[in-house]
ROLUM-109487 format. One record per residue: x, y, z of N, C-alpha, C, CB in turn. Coordinates in steps of 0.1 Angstrom, whole numbers, padded with zeros to 4 digits, always signed. Atoms other than C-alpha are relative to their C-alpha. Glycine has a CB too. Layout:
N
XYZXYZXYZXYZ
...
This chain:
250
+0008-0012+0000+0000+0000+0000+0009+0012+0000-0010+0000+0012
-0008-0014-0001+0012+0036-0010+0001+0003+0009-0003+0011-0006
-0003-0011-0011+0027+0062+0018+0001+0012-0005+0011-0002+0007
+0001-0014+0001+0022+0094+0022+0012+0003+0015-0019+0005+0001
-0005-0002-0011+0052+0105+0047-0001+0017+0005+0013-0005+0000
+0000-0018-0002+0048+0141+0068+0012+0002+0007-0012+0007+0009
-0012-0007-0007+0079+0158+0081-0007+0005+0020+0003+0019-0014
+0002+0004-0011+0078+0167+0121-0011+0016-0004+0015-0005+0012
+0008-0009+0003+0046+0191+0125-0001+0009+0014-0012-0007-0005
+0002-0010-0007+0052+0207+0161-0006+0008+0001+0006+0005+0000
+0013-0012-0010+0018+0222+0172-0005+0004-0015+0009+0019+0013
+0004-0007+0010+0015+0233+0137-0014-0005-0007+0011+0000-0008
+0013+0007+0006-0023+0219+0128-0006+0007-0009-0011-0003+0008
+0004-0008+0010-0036+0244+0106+0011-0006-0014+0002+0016+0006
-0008+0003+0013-0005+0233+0079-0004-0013+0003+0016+0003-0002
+0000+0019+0001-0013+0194+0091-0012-0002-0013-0008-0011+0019
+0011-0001+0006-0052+0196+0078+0004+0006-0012-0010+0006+0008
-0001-0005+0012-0043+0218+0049+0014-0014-0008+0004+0020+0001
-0009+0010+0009-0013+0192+0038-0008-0011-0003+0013-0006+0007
+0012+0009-0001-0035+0162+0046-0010+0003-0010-0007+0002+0013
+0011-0002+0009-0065+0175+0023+0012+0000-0014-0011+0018+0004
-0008-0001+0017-0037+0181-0009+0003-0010+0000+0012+0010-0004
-0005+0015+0004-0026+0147-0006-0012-0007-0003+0008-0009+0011
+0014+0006-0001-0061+0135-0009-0011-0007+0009+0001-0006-0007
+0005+0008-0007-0072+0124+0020-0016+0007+0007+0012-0004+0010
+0009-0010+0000-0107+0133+0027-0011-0003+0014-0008+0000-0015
+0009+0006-0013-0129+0131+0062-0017-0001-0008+0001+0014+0018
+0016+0004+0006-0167+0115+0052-0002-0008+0008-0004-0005-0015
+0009+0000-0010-0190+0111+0080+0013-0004+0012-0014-0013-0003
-0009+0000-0010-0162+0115+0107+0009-0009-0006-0005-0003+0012
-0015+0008+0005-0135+0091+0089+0007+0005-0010-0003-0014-0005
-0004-0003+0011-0108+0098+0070+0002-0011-0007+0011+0007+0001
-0003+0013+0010-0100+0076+0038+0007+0007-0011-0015-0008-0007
-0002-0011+0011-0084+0087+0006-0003-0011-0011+0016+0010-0002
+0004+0008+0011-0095+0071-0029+0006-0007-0006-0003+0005-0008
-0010+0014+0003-0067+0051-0037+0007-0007+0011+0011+0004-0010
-0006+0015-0012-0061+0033-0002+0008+0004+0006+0007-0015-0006
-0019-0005-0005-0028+0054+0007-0001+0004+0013+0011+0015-0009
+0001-0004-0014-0021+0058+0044+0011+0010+0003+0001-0013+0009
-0007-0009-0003-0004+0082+0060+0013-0005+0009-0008+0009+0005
-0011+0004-0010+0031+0081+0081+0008+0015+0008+0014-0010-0011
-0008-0008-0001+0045+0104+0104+0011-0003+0009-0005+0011+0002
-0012+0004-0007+0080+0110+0116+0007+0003+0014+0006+0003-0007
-0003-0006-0010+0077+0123+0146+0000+0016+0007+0008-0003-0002
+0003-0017-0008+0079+0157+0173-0013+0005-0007+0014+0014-0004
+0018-0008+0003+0037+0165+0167+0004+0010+0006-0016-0007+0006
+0001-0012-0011+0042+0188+0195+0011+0008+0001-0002-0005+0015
-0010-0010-0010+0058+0217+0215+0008+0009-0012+0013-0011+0010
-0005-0015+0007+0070+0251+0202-0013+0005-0007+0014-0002-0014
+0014-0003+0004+0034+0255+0180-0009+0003+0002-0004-0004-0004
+0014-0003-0009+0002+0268+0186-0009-0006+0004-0007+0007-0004
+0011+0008-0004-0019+0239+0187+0004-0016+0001-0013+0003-0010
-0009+0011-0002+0003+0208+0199-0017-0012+0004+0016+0005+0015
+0011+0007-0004-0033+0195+0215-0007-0006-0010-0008+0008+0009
+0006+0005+0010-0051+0195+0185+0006-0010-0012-0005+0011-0005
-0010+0009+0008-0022+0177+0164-0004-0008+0005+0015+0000+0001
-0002+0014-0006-0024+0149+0189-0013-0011-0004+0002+0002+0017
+0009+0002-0001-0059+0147+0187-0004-0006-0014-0005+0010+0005
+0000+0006+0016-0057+0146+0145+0007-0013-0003+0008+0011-0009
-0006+0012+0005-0033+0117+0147-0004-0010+0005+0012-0001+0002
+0004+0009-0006-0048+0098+0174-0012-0010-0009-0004+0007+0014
+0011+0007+0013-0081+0095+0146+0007-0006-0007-0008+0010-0010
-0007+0006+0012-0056+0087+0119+0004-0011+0003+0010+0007-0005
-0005+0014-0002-0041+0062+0137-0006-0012+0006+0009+0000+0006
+0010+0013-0004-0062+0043+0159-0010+0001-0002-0002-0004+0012
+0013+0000+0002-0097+0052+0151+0000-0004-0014-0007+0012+0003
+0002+0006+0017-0095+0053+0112+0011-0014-0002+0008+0016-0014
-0007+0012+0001-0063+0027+0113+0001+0009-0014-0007-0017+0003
-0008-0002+0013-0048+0049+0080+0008+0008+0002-0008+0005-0010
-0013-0004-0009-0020+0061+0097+0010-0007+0005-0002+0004+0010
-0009+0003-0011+0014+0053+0114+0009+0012+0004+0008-0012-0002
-0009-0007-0007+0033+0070+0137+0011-0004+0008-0006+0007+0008
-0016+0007-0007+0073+0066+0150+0001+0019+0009+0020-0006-0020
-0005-0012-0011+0082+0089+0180+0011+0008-0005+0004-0006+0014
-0011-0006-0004+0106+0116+0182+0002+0003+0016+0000+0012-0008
-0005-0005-0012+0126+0135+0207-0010+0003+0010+0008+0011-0002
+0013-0011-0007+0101+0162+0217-0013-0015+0005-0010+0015-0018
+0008+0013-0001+0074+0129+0217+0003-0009+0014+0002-0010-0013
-0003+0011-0013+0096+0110+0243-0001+0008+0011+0016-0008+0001
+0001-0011-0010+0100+0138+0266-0013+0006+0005+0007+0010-0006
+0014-0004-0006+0060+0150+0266+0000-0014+0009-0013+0003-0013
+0004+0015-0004+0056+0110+0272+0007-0001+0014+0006-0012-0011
-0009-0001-0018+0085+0114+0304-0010+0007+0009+0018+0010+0001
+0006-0011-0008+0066+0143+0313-0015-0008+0005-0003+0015-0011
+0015+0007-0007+0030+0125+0316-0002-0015+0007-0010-0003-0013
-0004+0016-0012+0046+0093+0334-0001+0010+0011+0020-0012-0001
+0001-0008-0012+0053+0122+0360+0017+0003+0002-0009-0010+0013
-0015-0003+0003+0090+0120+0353+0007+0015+0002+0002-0003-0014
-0005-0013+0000+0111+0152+0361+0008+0001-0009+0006+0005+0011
-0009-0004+0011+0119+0164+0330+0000+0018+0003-0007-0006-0016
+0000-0018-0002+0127+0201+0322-0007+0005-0009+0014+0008-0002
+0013-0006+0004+0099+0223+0310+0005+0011-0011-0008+0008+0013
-0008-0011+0007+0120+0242+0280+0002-0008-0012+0014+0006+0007
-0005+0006+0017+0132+0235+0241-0017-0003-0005+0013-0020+0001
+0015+0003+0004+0093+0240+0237-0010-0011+0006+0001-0004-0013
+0012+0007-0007+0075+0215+0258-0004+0010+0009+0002-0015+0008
+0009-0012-0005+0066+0248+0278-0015+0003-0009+0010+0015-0002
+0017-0005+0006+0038+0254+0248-0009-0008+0004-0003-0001-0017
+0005+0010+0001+0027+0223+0249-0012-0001+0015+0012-0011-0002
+0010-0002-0018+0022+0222+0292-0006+0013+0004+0010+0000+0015
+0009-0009-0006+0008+0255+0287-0016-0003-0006+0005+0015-0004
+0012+0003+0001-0016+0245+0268-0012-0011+0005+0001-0001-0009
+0003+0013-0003-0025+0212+0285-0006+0005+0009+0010-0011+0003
+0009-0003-0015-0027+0232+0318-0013+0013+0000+0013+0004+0014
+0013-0008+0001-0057+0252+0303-0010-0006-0003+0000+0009-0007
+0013+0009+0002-0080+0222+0296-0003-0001+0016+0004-0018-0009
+0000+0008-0016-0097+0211+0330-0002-0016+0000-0014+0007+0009
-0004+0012+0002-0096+0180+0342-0002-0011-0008-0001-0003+0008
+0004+0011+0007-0115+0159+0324+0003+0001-0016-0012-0002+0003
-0004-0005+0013-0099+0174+0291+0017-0004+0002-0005+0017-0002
-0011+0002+0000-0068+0168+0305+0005-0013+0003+0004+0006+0006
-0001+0017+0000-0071+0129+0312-0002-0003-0012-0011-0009+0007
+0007+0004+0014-0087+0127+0273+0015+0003-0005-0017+0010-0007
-0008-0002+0010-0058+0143+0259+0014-0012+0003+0002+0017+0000
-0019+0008-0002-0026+0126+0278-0008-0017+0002+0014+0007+0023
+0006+0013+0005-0051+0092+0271+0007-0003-0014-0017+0002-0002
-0008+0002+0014-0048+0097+0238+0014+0001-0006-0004+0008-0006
-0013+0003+0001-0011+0102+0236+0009-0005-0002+0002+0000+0004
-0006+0012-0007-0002+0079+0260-0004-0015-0015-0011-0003+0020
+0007+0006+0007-0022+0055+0237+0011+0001-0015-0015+0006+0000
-0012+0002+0013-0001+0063+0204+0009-0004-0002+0004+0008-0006
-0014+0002+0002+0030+0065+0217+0006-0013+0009+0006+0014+0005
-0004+0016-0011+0027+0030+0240-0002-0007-0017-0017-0007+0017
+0001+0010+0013+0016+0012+0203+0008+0006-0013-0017-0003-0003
-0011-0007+0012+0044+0033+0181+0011-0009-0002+0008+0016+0006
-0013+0003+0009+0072+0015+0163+0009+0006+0007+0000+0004-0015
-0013-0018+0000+0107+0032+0175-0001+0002-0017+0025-0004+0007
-0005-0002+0014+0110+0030+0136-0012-0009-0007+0017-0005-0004
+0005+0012+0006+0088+0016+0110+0002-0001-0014-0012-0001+0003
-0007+0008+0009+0101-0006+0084-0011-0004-0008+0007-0012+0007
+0012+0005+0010+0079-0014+0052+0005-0007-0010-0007+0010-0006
-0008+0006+0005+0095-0041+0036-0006-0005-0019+0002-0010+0011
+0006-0003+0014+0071-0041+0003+0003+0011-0006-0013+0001-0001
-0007-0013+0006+0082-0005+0000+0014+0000+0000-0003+0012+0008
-0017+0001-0005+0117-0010+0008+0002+0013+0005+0013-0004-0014
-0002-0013-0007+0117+0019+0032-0008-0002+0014-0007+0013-0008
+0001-0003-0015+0123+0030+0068-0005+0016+0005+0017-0002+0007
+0008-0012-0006+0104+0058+0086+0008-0002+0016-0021-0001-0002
-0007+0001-0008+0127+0072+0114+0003+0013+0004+0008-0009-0002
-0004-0014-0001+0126+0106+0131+0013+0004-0002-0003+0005+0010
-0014-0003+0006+0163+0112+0133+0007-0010-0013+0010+0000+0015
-0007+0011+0004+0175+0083+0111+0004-0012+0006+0009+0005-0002
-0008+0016-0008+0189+0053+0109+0008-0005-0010-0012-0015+0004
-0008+0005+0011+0218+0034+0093-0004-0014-0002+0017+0001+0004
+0005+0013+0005+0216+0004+0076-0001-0008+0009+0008-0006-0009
-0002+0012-0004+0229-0023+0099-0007+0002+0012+0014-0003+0001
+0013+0004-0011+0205-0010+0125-0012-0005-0004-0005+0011+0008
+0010+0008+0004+0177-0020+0106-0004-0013+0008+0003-0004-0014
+0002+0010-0008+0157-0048+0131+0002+0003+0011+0006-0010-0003
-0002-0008-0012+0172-0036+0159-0003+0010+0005+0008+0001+0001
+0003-0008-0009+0157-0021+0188+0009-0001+0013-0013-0002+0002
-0010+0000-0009+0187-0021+0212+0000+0018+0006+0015-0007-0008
-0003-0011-0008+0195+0009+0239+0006+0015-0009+0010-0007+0009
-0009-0009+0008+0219+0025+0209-0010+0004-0010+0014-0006-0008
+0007+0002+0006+0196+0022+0184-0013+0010+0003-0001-0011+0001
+0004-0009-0004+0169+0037+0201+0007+0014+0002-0004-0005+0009
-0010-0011-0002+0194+0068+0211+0000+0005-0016+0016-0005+0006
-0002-0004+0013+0199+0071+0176-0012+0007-0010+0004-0013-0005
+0006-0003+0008+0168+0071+0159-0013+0016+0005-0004-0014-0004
+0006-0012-0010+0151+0099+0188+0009+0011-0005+0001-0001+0018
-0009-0010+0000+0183+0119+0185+0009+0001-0007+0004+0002+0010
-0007+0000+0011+0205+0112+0154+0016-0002+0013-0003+0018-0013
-0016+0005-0002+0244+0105+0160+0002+0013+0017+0014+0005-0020
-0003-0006-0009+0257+0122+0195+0008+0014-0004+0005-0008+0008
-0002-0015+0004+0265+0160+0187+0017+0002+0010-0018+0012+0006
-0013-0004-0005+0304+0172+0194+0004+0013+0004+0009-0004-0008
-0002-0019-0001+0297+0210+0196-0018+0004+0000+0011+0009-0021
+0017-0005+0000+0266+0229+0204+0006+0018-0002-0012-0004+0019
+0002-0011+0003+0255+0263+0193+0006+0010+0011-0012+0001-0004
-0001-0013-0005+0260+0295+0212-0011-0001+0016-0006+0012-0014
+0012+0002-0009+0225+0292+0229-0004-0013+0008-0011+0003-0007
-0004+0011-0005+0235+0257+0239-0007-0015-0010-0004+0002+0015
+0005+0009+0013+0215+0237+0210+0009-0005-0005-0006+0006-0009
-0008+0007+0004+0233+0210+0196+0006+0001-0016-0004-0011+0004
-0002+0007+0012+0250+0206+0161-0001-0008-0007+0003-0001-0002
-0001+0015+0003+0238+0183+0145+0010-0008-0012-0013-0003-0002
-0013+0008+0007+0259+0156+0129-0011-0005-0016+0009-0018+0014
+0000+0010+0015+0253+0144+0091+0001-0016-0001+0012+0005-0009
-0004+0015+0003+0252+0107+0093-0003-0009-0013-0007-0006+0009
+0009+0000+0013+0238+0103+0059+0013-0014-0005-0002+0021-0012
-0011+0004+0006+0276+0096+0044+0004-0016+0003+0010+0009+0004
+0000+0015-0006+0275+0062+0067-0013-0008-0006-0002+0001+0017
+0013+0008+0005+0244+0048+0049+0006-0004-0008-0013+0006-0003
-0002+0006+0010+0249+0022+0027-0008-0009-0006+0008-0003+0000
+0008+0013+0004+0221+0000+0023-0008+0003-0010-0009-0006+0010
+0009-0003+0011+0192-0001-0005-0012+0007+0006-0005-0012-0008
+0012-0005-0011+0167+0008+0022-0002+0015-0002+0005-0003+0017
-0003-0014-0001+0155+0045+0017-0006+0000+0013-0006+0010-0011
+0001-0006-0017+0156+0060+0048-0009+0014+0000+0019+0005+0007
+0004-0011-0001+0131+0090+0055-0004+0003+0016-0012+0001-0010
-0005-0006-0014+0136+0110+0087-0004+0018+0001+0019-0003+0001
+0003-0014-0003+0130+0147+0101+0011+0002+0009-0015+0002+0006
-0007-0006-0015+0145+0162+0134+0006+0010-0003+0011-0008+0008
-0009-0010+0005+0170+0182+0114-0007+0010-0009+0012-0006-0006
+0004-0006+0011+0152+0213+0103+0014+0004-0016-0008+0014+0007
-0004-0001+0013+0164+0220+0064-0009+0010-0011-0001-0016-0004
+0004-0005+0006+0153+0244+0043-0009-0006-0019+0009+0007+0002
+0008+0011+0013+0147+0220+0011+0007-0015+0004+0006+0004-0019
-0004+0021-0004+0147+0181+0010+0015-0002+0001-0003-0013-0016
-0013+0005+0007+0182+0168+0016+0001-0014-0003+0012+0003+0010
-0003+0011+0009+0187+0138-0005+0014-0005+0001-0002+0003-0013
-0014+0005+0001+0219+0120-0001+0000-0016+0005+0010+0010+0009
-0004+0015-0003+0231+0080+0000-0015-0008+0005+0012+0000+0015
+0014+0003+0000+0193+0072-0004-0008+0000+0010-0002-0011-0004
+0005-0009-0016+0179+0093+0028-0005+0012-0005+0014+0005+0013
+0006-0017+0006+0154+0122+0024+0001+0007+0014-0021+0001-0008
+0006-0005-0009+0151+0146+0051-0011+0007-0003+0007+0006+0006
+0015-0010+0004+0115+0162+0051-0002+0007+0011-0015-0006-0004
+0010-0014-0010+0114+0187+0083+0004+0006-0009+0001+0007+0017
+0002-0010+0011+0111+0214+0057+0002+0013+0013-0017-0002-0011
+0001-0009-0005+0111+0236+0093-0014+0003+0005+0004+0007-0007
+0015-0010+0002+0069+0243+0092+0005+0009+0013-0018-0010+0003
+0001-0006-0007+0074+0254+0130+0011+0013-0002+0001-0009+0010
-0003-0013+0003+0102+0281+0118+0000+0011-0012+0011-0001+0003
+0003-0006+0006+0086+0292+0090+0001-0005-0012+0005+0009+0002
-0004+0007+0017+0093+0274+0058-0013-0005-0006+0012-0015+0000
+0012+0008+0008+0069+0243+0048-0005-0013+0011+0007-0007-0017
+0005+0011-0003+0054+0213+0060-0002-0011-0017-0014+0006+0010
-0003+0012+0008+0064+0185+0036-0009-0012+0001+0013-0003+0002
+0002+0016+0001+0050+0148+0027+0008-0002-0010-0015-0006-0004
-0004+0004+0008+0070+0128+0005-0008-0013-0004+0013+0001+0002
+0003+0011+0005+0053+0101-0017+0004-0011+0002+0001+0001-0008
-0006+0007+0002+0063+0069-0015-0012-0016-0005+0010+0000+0012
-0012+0000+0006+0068+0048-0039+0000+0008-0012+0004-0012-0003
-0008-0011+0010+0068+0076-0065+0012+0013+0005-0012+0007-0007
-0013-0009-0004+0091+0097-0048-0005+0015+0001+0013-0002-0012
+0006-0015+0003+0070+0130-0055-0001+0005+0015-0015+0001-0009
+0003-0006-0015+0067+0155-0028-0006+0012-0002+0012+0002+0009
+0008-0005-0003+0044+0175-0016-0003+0014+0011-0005-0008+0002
-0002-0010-0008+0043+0208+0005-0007+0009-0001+0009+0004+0000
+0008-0008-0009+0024+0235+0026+0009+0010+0000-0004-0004+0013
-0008-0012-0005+0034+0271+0035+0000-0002+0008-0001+0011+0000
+0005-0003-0018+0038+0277+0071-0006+0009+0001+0009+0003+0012
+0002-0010-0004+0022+0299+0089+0003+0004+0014-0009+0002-0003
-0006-0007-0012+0046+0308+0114+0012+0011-0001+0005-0013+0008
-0011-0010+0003+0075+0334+0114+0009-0004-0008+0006+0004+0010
-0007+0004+0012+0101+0328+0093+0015+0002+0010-0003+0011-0018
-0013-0002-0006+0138+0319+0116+0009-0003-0005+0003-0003+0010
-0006+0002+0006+0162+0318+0091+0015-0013+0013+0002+0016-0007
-0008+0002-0007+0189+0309+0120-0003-0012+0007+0002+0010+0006
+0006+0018-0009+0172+0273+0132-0001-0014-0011-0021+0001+0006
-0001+0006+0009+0181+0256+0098+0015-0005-0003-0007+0006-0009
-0015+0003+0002+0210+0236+0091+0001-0004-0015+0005-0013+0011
-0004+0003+0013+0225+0233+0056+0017-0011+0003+0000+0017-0009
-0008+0014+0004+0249+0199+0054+0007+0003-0010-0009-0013-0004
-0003-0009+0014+0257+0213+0022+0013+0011+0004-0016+0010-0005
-0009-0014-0003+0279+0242+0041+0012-0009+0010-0013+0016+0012
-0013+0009-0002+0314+0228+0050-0003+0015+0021+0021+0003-0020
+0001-0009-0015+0309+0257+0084-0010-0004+0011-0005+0016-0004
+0009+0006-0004+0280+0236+0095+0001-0013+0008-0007+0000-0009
């Protein structure tokens, strides 16, 4: 069955629904479906930094467990809300501030429905998911070949947070590393985490955060025609939160 993959959508629901409808997928009588069978996949971080992280959750939870025309593989931001609603002391910054602000303006019984639903996605999530009729991996930060199958301690580490970062920014944000150049398998790899201003393509790996949350796009890529698909944002535009791979200074 075709895929439709979305780049990481951080709060951003207004670009989800409008991407969603251009790919063809259409809600009739409360279900979505789309006319040729194709399900959706996303790669991770729904939430935090965006305006409506609640209502994201709420759109995927249908997609995935109610309609069942969906999958979803966790990111970072994802594991961290999830620490946070075990009760875990995590730290309330890097954007899960939007998220608990918004949470702590439902009342209670709005606020069991939502971290239900969540909980619920992200307990029956894939760390990665593998489509072996497509010959393609869905994997918020990546993954290299020889992890393929493997869900080990590293592995996990890896595919939340890409390769371990040797230098961080200014404001203490990490650098991220290019692992791309280590891929060698036939497997295409499609991944987010690292915003990008356009697709990066390299050693049969797309990245699709396109950015929506700092302004750019909100991406799907096709699969298996390869075509891709994109939204405006409608959020500010932070030139300075995009990494180009491409730039030997990077």
């Amino acid at each position: 069955m075709a895929l439709d993959v979305i780049g990481d959508v951080h709060g951003c629901y207004d670009e989800l629904v409008e991407l969603i409808d251009q790919l063809g997928y259409k809600e009739i009588n409360g279900r979505f479906t789309h006319k040729d069978q194709r399900r959706l996949a996303f790669v991770g971080d729904l939430t935090d930094r965006g305006p409506a992280s609640l209502k994201v959750i709420t759109l995927v939870y249908q997609l995935v467990i109610d309609d069942q025309i969906a999958v979803y593989v966790p990111g970072n931001h994802c594991n961290k809300l999830y620490r946070y609603f075990l009760g875990n002391n995590v730290e309330i910054k890097h954007g899960l501030e939007t998220t608990v602000e918004e949470y702590n303006q439902l009342n209670k019984q709005e606020q069991a429905t939502i971290k239900q639903k969540f909980m619920t996605i992200y307990d029956q999530a894939p760390l990665y998911y593998y489509d072996k009729h497509l010959n393609v991996v869905v994997s918020h930060a990546g993954i290299l070949d020889h992890m393929i199958g493997e869900t080990n301690k590293h592995v996990k580490a890896f595919v939340l947070y890409g390769p371990k970062p040797k230098e961080h920014h200014p404001d203490g944000r990490p650098i991220r590393v290019d692992w791309t150049p280590y891929h060698s398998g036939k497997t295409l790899v499609i991944y987010g985490h690292t915003p990008v201003i356009k697709p990066y393509i390299t050693n049969n790996t797309v990245n699709i955060d396109l950015g929506c949350i700092f302004g750019n796009k909100l991406m799907a890529i096709r699969i298996p025609e390869q075509t891709m698909v994109s939204v405006p944002s409608r959020q500010p535009f932070q030139p300075d939160r995009f990494t180009d791979f491409n730039d030997p200074s990077q």
